[in-house]
C-alpha positions as CSV (number, residue, x, y, z in Angstrom):
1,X,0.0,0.0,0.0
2,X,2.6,2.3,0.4
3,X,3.9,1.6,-3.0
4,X,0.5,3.0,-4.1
5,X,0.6,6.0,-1.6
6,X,3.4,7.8,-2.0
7,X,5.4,5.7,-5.4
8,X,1.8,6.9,-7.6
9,X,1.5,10.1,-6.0
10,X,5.9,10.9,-6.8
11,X,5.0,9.6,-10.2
12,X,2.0,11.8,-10.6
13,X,3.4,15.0,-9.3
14,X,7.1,14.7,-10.8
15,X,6.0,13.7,-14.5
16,X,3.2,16.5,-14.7
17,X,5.2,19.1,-13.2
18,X,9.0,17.8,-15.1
19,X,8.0,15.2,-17.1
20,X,9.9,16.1,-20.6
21,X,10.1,12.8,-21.9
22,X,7.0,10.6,-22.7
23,X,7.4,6.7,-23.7
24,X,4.3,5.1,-23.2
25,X,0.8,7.2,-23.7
26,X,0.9,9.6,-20.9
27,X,3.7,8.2,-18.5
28,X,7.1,10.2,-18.9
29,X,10.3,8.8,-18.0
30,X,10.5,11.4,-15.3
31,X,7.3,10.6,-13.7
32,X,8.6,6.5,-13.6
33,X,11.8,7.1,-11.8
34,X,10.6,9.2,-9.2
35,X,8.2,6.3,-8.6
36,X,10.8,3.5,-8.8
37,X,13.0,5.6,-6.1
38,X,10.6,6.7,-3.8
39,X,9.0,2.6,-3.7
40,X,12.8,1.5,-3.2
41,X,13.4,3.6,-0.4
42,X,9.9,2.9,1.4
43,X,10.6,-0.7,1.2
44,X,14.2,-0.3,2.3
45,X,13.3,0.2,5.7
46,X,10.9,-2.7,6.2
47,X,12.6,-5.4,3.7
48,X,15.5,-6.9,2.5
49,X,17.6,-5.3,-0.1
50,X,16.8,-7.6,-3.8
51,X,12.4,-7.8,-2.6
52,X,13.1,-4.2,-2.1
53,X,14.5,-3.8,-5.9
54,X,12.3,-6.4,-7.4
55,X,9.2,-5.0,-5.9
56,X,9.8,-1.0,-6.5
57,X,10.2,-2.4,-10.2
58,X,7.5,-4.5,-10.6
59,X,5.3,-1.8,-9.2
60,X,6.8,1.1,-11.7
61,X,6.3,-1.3,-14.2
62,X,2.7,-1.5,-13.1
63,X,2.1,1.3,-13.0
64,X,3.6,2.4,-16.3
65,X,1.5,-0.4,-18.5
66,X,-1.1,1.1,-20.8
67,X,-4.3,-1.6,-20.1
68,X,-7.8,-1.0,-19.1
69,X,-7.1,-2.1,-15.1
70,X,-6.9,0.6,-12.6
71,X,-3.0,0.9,-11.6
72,X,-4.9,1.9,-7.9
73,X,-5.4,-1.9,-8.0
74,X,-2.5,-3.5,-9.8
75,X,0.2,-1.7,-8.2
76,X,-0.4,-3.0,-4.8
77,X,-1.7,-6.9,-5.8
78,X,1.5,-7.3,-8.3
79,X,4.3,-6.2,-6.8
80,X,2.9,-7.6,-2.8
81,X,2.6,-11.1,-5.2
82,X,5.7,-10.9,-6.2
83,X,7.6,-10.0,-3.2
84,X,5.4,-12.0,-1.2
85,X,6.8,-15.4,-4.0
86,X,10.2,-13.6,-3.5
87,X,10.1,-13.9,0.8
């Protein structure tokens, strides 16, 4: 959850407000990092190091995907899947 809290909400603010570079629809390059780092270092405090990594990744990937789910939803089920398979 806090992947979706604070990662979407960095990727949000940072790509509308410096977001230069677009790559897929809407999502800029900008707006994906700041997502990526602010997920890695949530999870840093509370897991180890590579679930840290994979999970911040899988949920920019996530939320960076162009389909018809919600990214409110398939931020938070992927990458707690995949960390939870990594633990």
């Amino acid at each position: 959850m806090l992947f979706l809290s604070f990662g979407d909400t960095a990727a949000s603010f940072v790509g509308t407000h410096w977001g230069k570079r677009q790559f897929i629809g809407k999502k800029s390059i900008e707006g994906s990092l700041a997502c990526f780092i602010t997920c890695l270092f949530l999870s840093l405090f509370f897991l180890s190091p590579h679930i840290a990594i994979t999970g911040s990744i899988i949920a920019t990937i996530t939320e960076v995907l162009p389909w018809d789910l919600d990214d409110n939803l398939t931020v938070p089920v992927f990458s707690g899947i995949i960390m939870t398979l990594l633990y």
